[in-house]
C-alpha positions in Angstrom: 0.0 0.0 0.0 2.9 2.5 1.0 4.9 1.7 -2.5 1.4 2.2 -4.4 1.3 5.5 -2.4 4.9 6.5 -3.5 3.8 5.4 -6.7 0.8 8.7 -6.7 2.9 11.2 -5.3 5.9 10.2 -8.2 3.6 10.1 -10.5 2.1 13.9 -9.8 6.2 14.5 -9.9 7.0 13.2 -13.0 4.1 14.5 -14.7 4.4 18.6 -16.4 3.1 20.6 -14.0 -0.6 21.7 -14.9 -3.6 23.4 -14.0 -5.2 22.3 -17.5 -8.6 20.0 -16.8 -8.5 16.6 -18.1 -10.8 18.2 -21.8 -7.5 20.6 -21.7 -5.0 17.8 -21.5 -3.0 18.0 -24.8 -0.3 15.4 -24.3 -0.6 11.6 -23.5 0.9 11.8 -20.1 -1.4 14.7 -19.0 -4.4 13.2 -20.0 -3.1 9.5 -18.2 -2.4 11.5 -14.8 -5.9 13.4 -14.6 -7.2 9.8 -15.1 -4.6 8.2 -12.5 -5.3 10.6 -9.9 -9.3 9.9 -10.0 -8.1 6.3 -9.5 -8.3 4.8 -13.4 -5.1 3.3 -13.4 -5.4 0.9 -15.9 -6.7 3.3 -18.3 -3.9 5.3 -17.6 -1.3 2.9 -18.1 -3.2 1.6 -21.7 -2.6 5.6 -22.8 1.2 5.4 -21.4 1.9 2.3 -23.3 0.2 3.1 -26.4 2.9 6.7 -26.4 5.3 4.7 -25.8 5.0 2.2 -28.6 4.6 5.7 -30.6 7.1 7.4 -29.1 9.7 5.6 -27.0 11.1 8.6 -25.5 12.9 8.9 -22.1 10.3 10.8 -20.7 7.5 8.4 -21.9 9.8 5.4 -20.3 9.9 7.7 -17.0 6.2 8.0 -16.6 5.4 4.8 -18.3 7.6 3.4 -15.5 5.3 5.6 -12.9 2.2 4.1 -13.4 3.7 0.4 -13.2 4.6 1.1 -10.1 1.3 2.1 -9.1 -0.6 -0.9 -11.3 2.1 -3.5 -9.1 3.6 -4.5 -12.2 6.9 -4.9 -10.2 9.7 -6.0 -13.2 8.1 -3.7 -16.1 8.3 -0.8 -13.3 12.0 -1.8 -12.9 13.0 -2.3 -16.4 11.2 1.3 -18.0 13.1 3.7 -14.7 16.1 2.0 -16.0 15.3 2.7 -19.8 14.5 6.2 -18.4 18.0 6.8 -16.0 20.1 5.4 -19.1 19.1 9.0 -21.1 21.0 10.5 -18.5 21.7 13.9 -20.7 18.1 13.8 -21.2 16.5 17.7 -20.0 13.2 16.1 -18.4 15.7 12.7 -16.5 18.1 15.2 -15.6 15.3 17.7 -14.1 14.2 14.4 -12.2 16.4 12.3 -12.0 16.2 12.0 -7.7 12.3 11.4 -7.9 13.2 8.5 -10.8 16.5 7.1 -8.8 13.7 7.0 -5.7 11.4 5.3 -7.5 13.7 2.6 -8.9 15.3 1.3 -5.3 11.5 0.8 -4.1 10.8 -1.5 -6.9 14.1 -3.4 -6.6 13.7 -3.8 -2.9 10.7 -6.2 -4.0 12.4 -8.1 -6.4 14.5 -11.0 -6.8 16.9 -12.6 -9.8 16.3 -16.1 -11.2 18.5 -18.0 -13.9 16.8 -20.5 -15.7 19.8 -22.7 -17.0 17.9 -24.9 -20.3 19.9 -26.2 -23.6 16.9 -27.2 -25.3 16.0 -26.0 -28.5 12.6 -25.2 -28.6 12.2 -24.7 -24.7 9.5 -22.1 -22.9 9.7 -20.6 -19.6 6.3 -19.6 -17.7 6.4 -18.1 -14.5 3.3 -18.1 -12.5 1.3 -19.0 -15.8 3.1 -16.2 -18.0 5.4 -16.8 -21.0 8.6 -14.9 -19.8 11.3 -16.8 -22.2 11.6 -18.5 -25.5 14.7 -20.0 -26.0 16.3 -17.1 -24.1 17.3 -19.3 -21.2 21.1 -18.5 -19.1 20.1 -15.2 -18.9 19.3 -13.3 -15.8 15.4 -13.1 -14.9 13.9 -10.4 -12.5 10.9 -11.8 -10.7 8.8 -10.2 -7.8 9.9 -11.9 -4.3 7.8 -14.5 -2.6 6.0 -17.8 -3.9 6.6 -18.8 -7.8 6.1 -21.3 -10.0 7.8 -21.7 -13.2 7.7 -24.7 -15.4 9.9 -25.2 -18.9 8.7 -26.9 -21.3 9.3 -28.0 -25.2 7.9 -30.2 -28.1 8.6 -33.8 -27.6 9.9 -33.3 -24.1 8.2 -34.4 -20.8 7.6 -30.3 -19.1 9.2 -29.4 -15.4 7.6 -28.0 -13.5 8.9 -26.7 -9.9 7.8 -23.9 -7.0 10.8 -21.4 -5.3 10.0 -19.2 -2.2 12.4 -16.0 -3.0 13.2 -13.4 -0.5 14.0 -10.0 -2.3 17.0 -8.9 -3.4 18.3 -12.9 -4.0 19.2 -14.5 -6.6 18.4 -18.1 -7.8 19.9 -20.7 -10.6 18.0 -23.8 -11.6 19.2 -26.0 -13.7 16.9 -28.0 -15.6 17.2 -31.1 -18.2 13.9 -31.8 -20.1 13.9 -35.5 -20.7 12.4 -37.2 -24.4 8.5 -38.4 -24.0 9.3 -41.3 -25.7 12.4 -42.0 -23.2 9.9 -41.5 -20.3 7.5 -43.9 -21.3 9.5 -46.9 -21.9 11.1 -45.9 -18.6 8.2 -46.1 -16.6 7.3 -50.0 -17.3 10.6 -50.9 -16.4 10.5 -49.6 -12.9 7.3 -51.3 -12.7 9.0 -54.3 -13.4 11.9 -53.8 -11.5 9.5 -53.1 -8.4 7.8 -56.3 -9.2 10.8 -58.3 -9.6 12.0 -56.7 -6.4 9.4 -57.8 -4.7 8.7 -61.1 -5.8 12.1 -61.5 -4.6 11.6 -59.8 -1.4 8.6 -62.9 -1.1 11.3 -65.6 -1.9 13.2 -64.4 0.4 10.8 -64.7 3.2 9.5 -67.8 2.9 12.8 -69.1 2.7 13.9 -67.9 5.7 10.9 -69.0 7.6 11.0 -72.5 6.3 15.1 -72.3 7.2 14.3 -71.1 11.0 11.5 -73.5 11.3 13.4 -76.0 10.7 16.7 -75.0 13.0 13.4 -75.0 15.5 12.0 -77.9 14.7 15.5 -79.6 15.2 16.1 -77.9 18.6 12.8 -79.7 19.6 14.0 -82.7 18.3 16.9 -82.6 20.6 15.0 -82.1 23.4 13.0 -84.7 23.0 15.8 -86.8 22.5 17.1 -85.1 25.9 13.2 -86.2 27.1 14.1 -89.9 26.6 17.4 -89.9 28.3 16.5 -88.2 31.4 13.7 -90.2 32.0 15.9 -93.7 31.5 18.5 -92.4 34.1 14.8 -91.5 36.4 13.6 -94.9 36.1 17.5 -96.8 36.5 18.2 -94.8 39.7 14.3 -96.0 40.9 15.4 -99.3 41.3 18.7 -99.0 42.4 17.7 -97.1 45.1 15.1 -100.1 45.7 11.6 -97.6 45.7 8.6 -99.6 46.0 6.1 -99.5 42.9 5.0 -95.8 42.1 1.5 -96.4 43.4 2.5 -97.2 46.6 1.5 -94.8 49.3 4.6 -95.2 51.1 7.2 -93.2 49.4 10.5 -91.7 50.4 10.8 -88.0 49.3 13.7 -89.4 46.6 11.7 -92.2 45.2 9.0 -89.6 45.0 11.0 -87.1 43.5 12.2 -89.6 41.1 8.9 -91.2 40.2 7.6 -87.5 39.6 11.0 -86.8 37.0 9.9 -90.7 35.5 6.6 -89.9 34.4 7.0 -86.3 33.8 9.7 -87.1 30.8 8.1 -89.4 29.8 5.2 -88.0 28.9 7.3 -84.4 27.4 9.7 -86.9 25.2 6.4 -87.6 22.9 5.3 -83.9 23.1 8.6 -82.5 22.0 9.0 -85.7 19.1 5.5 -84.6 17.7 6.6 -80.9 17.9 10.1 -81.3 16.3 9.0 -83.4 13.5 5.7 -81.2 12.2 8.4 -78.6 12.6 11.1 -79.7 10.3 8.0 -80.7 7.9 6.9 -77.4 7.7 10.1 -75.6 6.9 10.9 -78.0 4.5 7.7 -77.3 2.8 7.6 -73.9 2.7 11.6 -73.8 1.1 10.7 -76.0 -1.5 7.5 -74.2 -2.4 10.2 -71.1 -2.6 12.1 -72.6 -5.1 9.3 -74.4 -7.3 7.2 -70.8 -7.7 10.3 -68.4 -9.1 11.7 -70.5 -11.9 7.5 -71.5 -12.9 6.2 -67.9 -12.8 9.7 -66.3 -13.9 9.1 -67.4 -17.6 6.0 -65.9 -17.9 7.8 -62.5 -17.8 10.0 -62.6 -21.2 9.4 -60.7 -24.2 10.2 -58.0 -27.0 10.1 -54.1 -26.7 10.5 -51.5 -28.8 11.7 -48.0 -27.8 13.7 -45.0 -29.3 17.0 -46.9 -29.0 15.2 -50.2 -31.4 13.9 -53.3 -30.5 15.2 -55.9 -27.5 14.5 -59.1 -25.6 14.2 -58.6 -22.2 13.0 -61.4 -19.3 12.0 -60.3 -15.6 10.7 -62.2 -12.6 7.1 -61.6 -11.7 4.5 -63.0 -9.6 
């Protein structure tokens, strides 16, 4: 609001002075202040530009550059004071050349610079929506500060398109590398293959390392119950040595007890732990050599021919 403010009171400076009514107004610029001081700027402007597509003199760039300011059309502002200051033997820049040098460092405190670095033939430039290169790319951009978007973009080439927050008085170099369409599309079924091979393989993987630790499992069972049978031979051999009346007697010594309880409690874990071990070791085994049967059975489902911008080739992928 302040720098649109500036803008009124510059513009009333640039202007010749007069008391002349807006009928009076002979030249262009009179009649586009009468109207920007009522608050018409954009008819004001469209009378600026047309002089100054007539008459592209350093006083027409001066106030031309005036009523950008006020209009918030931030780079055109910037580029018409410079236009303007470059005339610097100029009668009407030197007679106002402070108001114009003013006006210039408050439109570059709200811009930034942005380099666009692009080899393609052919390539566009929009910022924010608005053509603002052809082909005229490693050049220097001015851009007003704050959020962008700017995309580049050429025939037969897949368009970038990115956003920049820039602060004012920064500057800003993106390099860019538009890719072929046709290279993009055959690149995108590959990574889907790839991801699909990937994680078929990532399946394979895990089945075989389940059936693999069921197994080690299974065998560790095993061994227990093979631990099962042993302990409860040396239960029942140490029973009758130590001369223990039958189990169902009533009449036990706490060792006899002790190892009638180990006897029967073996015993009846050495089966448990057999069962367990073995359905164990089945399982694992089943599951690796389903593993190994699906890849090499699904794998050759995969193969075939494509085409792309580099000619045709053979090409054979997992998938399942």
């Amino acid at each position: 609001m302040g720098s649109r403010l500036r803008a009124t009171v510059f513009g009333a400076a640039l202007c010749a002075t007069s008391t002349r009514s807006a009928a009076q107004a002979q030249t262009p610029a009179e009649r586009a202040f009468e109207l920007r001081v009522i608050g018409r700027v954009d008819e004001a402007l469209s009378i600026m530009e047309d002089a100054y597509r007539t008459d592209p003199s350093p006083a027409n760039a001066g106030q031309l550059a005036a009523l950008y300011q006020a209009h918030g059309d931030w780079v055109e502002a910037e580029e018409h004071y410079q236009r303007a200051l470059a005339a610097s033997a100029d009668p009407w820049i030197v007679s106002r050349r402070s108001e114009l040098e003013r006006g210039l460092s408050v439109v570059a405190a709200e811009l930034a610079t942005l380099w666009i670095d692009c080899e393609q033939e052919g390539a566009v430039l929009r910022i924010n929506g608005q053509i603002r290169a052809r082909r005229a790319f490693g050049v220097p951009l001015r851009v007003r500060a704050g959020e962008l978007v700017f995309s580049v973009e050429a025939p037969g080439r897949v368009s970038v398109q990115r956003s920049l927050r820039v602060m004012p008085g920064s500057t800003y170099r993106e390099p860019i590398r538009l890719v072929s369409v046709l290279a993009a599309r055959e690149a995108i079924p590959i990574r889907m293959n790839l991801t699909a091979h990937q994680s078929a393989e990532a399946r394979i993987d895990v089945r075989s390392a389940l059936g693999l630790s069921l197994i080690v499992t299974g065998g560790i069972v095993l061994g227990t119950s093979v631990v099962g049978f042993v302990l409860r031979e040396d239960a029942a051999v140490r029973y009758n040595r130590m001369g223990c009346p039958p189990p169902t007697s009533v009449a036990l010594s706490p060792d006899c007890a002790g190892l009638a309880a180990g006897e029967s409690t073996w015993g009846a874990l050495r089966w448990v732990f057999l069962g367990a071990g073995a359905g164990l070791i089945a399982g694992g085994t089943g599951l690796m050599l389903w593993s190994t049967h699906t890849a090499p059975r699904r794998a050759a489902r995969s193969c075939g021919v494509a085409f792309g911008p580099t000619g045709g080739h053979a090409r054979c992928q997992w998938a399942f």
